[in-house]
GUBA-306075 format. One record per residue: residue in three letters; x, y, z of N, C-alpha, C in turn; residue number from 1. Coordinates in nm, 2 decimals, decimal comma. Layout:
{ALA {X Y Z} {X Y Z} {X Y Z} NUM}
...
This chain:
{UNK {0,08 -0,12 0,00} {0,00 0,00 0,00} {0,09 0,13 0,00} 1}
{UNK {0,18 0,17 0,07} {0,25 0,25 0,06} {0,32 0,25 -0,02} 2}
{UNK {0,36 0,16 -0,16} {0,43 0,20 -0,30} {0,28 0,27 -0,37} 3}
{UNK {0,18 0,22 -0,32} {0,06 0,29 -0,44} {0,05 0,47 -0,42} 4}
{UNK {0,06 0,49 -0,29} {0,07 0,60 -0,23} {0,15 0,70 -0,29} 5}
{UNK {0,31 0,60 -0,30} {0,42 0,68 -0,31} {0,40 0,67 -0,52} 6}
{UNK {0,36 0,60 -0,57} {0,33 0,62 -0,69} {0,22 0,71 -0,75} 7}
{UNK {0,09 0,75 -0,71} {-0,01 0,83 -0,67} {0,06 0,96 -0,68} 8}
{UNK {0,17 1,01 -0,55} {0,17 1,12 -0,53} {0,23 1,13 -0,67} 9}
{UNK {0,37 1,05 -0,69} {0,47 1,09 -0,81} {0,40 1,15 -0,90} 10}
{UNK {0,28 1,09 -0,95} {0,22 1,11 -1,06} {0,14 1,23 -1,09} 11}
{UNK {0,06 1,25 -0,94} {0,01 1,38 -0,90} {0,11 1,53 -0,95} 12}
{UNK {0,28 1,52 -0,86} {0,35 1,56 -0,84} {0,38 1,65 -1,02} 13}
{UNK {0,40 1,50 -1,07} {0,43 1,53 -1,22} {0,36 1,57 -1,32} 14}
{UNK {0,22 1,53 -1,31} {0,09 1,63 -1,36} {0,10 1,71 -1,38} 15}
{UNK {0,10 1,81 -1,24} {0,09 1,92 -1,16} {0,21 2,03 -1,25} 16}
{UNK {0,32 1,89 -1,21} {0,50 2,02 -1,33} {0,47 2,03 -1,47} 17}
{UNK {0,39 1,89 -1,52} {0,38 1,93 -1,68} {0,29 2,06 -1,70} 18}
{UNK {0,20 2,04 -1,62} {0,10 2,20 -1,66} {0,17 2,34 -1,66} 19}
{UNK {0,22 2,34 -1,52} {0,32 2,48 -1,52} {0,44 2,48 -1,58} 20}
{UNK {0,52 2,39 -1,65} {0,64 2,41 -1,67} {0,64 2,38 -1,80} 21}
{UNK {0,72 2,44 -1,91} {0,71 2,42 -2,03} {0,73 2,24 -2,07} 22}
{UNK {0,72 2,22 -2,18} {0,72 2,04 -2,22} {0,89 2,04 -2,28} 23}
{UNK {0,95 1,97 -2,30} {1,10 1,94 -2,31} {1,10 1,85 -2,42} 24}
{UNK {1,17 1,83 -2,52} {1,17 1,75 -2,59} {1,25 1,62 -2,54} 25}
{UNK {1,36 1,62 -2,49} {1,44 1,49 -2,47} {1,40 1,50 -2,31} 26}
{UNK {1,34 1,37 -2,29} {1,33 1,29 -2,15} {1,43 1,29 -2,03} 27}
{UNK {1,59 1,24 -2,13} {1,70 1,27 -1,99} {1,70 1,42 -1,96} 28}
{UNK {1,63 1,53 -2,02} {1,65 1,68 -1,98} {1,50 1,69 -1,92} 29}
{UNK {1,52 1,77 -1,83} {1,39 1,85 -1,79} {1,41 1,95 -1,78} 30}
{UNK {1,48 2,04 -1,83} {1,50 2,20 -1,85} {1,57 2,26 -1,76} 31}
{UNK {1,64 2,17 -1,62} {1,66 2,22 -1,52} {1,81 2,27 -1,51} 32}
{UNK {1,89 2,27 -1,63} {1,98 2,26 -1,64} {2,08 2,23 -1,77} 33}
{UNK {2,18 2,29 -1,86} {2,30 2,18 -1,92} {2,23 2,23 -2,07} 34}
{UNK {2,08 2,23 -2,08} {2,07 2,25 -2,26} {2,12 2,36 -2,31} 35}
{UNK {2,09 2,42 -2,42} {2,15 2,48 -2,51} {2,16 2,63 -2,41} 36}
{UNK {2,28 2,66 -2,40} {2,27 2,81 -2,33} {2,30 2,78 -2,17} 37}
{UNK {2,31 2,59 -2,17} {2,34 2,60 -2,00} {2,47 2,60 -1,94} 38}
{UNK {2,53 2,56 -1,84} {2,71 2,58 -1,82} {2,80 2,52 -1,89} 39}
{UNK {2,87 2,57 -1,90} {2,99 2,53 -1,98} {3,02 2,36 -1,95} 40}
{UNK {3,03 2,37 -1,78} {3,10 2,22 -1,72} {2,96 2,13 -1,76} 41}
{UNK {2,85 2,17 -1,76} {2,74 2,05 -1,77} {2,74 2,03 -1,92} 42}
{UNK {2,79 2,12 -2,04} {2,77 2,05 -2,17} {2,87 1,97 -2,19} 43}
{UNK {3,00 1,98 -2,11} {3,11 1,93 -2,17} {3,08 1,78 -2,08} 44}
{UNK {3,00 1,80 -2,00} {2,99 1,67 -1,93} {2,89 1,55 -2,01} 45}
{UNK {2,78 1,62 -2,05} {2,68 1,56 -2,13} {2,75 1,49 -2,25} 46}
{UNK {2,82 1,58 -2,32} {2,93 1,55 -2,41} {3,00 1,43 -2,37} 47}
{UNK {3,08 1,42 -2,28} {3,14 1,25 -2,25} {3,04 1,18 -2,24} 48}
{UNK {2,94 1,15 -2,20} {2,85 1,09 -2,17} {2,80 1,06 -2,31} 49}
{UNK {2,76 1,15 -2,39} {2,70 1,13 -2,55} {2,85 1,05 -2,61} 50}
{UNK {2,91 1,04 -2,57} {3,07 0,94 -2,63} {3,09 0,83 -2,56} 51}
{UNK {2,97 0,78 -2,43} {3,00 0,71 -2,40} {3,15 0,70 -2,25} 52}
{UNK {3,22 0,82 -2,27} {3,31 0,81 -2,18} {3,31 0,85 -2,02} 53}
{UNK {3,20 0,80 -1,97} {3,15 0,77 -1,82} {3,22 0,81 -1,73} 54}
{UNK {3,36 0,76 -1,74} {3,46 0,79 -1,59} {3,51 0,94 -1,64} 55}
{UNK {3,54 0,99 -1,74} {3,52 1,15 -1,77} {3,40 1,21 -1,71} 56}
{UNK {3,31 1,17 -1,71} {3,17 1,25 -1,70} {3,14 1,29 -1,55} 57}
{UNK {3,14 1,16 -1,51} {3,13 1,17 -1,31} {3,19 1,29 -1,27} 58}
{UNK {3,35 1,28 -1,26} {3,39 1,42 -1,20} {3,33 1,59 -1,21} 59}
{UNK {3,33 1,56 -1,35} {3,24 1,69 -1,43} {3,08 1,71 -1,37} 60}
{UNK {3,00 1,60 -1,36} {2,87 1,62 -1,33} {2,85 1,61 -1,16} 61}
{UNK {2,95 1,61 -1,06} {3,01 1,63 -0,94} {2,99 1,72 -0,93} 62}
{UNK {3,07 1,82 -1,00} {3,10 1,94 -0,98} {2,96 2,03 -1,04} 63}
{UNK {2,93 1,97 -1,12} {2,79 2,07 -1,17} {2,66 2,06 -1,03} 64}
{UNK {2,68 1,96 -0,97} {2,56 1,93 -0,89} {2,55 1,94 -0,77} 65}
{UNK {2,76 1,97 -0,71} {2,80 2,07 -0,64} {2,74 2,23 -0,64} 66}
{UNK {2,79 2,27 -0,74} {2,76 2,39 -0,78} {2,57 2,44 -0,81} 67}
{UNK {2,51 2,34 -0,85} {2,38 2,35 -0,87} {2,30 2,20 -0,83} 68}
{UNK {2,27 2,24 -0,71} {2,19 2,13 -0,66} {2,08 2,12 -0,71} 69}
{UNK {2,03 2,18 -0,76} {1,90 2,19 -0,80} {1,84 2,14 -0,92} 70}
{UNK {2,01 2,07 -1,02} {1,98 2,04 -1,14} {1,95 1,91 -1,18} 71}
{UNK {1,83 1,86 -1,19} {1,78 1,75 -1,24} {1,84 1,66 -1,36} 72}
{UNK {1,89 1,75 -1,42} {1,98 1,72 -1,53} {2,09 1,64 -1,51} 73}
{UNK {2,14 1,72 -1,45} {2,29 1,66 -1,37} {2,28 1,55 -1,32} 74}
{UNK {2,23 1,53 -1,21} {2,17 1,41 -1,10} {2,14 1,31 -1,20} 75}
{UNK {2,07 1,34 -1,31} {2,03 1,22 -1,42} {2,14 1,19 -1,44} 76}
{UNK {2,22 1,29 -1,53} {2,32 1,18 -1,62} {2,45 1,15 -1,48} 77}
{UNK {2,48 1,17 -1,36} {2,55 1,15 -1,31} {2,49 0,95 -1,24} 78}
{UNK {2,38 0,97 -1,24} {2,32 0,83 -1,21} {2,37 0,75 -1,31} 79}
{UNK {2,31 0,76 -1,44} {2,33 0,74 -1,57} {2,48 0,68 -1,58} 80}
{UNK {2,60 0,74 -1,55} {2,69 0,77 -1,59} {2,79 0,66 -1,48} 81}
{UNK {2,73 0,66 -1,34} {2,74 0,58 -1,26} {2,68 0,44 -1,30} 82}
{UNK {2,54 0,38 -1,33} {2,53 0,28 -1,37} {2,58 0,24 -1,47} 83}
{UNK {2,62 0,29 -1,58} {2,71 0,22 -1,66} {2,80 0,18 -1,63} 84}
{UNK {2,89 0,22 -1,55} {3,00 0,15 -1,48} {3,00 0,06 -1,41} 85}
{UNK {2,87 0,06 -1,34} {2,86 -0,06 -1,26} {2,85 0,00 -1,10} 86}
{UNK {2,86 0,13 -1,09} {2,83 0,21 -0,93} {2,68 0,21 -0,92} 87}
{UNK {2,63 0,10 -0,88} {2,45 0,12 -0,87} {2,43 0,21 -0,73} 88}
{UNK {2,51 0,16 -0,60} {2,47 0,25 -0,53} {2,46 0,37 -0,52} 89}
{UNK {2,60 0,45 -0,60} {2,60 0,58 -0,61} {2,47 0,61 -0,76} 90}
{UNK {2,44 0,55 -0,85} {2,35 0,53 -0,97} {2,19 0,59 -0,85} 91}
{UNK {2,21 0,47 -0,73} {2,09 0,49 -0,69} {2,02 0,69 -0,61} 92}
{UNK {2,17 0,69 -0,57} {2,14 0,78 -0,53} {2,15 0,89 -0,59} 93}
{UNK {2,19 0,94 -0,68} {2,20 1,05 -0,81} {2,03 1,03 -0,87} 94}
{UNK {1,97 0,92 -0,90} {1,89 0,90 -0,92} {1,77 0,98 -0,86} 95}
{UNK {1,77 0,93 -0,72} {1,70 0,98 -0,60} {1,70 1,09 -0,59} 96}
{UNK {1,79 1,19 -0,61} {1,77 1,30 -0,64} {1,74 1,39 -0,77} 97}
{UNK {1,78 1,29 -0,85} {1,72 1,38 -0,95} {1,52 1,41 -0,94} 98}
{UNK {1,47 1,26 -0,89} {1,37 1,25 -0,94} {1,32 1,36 -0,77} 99}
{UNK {1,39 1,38 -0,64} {1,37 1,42 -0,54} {1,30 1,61 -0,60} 100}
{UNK {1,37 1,67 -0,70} {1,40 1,78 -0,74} {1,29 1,78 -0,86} 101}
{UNK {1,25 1,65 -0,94} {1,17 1,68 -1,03} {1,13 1,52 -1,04} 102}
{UNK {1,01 1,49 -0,92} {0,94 1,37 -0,98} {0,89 1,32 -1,10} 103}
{UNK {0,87 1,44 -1,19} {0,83 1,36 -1,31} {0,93 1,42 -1,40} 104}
{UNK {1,06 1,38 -1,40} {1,19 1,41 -1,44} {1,22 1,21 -1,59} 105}
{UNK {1,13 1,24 -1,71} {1,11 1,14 -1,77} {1,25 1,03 -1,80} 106}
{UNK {1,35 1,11 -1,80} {1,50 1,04 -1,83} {1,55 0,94 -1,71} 107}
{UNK {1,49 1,03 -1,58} {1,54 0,99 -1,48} {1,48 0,86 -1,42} 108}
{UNK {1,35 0,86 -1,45} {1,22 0,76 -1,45} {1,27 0,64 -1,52} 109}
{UNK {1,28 0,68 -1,65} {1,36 0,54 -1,71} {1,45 0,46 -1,66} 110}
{UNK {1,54 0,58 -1,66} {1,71 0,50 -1,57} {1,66 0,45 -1,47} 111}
{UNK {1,67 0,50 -1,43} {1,63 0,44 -1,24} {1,55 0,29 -1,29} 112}
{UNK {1,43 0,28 -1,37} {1,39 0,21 -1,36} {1,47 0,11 -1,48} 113}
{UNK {1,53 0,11 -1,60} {1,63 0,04 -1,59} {1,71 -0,03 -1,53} 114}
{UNK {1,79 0,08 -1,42} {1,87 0,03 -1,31} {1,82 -0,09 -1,26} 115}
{UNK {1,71 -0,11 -1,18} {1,60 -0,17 -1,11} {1,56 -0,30 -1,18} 116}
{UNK {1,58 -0,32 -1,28} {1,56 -0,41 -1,39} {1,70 -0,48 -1,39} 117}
{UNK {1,84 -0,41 -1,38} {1,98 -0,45 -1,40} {1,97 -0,52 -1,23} 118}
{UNK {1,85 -0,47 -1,14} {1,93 -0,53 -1,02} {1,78 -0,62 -0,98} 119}
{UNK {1,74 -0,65 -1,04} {1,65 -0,82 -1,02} {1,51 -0,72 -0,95} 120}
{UNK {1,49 -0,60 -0,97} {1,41 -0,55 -0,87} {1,28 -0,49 -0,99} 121}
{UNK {1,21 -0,61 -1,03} {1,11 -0,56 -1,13} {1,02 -0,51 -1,10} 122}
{UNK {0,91 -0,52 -0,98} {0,81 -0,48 -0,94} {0,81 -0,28 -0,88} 123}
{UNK {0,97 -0,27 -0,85} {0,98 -0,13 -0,87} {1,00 -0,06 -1,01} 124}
{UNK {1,05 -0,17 -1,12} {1,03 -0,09 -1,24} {0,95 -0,05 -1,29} 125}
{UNK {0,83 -0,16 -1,25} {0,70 -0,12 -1,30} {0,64 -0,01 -1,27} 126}
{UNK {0,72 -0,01 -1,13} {0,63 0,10 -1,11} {0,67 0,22 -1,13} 127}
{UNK {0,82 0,28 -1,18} {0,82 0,37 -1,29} {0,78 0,35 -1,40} 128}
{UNK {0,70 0,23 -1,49} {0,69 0,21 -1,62} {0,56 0,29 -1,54} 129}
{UNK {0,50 0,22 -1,47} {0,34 0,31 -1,46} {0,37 0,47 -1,46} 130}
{UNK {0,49 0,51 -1,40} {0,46 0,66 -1,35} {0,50 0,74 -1,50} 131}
{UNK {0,56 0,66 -1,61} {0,58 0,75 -1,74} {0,48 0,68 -1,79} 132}
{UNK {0,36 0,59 -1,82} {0,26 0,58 -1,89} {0,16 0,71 -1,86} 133}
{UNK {0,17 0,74 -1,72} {0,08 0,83 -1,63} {0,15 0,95 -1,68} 134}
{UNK {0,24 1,02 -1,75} {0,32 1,11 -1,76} {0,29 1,17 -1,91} 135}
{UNK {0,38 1,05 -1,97} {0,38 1,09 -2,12} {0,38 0,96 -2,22} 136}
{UNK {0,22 0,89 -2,17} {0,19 0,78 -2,25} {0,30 0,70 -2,31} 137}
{UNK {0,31 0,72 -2,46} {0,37 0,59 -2,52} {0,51 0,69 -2,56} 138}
{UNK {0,55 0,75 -2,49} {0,64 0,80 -2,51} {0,82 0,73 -2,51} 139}
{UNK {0,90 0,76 -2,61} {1,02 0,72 -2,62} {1,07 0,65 -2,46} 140}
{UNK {1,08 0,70 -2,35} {1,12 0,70 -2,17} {1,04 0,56 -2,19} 141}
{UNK {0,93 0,57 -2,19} {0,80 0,48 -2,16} {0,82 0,36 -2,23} 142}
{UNK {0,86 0,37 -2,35} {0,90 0,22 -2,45} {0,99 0,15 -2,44} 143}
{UNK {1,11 0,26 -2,41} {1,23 0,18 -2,36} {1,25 0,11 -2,24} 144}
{UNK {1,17 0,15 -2,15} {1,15 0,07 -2,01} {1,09 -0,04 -2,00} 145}
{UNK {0,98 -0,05 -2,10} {0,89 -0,14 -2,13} {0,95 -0,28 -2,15} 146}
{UNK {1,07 -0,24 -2,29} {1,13 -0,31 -2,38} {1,22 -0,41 -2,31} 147}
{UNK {1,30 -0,33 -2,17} {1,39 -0,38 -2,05} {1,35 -0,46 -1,98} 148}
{UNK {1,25 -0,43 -1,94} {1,15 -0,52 -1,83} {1,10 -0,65 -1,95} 149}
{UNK {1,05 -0,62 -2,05} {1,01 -0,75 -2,10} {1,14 -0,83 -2,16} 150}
{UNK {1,24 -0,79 -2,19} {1,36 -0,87 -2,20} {1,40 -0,94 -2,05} 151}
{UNK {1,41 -0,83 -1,95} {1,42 -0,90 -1,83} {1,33 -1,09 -1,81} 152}
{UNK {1,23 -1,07 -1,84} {1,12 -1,16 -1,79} {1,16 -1,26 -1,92} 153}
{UNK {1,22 -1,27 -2,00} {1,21 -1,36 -2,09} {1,36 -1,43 -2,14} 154}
């Protein structure tokens, strides 16, 4: 009962930000941060990350998330950037805040629920798969999570 709760509110939560906050085209962004016009250290960091080169990225997205707590962006791809390596705990916790800062943060939703999928824990992926059906339908975030989880099971 208290994951329905805690899924309920997320969704409430994220409702609520789509209405007032502009719509974003890429899922790992929520505007909070890094896109076109944002810090210097978060593009160059996004940048390793878009190359794949992970253990570059961490220090850089440290430092952005030092400097701006607030950026959901960051917290994403620093999760992101951490699970690929294989750091789930720190993954978990970058995660947790991204989505802490912006529950309906769609990149973040995914990953995390990826992650969750990488660590045998499917019944919490679902229930980020429900919180981006509830968000942004059959959206790109939404498919790929889908796609994970049903690989997982098969």
């Amino acid at each position: 009962m208290p994951h329905l709760l805690s899924f309920v509110f997320i969704a409430l939560v994220g409702l609520v930000s789509m209405i007032f906050e502009p719509a974003f085209a890429e899922g790992s962004s929520d505007g909070s941060g890094g896109g076109e016009g944002g810090s210097p250290l978060y593009g160059a960091a996004a940048d390793a990350v878009e190359k794949q080169n992970f253990a570059a990225a961490i220090p850089l997205l440290q430092q952005v998330t030092s400097a701006e707590p607030q950026n959901a962006d960051a917290w994403n791809l620093l999760g992101y950037s951490n699970r690929k390596l294989g750091n789930m705990a720190a993954a978990a916790k970058a995660y947790k805040s991204a989505l802490r800062i912006n529950p309906g943060h769609l990149g973040a939703l995914e990953y995390q629920g990826e992650m969750f999928v990488q660590l045998g824990q499917i019944d919490d992926a679902k229930a980020n798969l429900a919180s981006l059906k509830s968000l942004c339908g059959t959206c790109e975030e939404m498919t790929e999570l889908q796609e994970a989880i049903a690989e997982a099971k098969s």
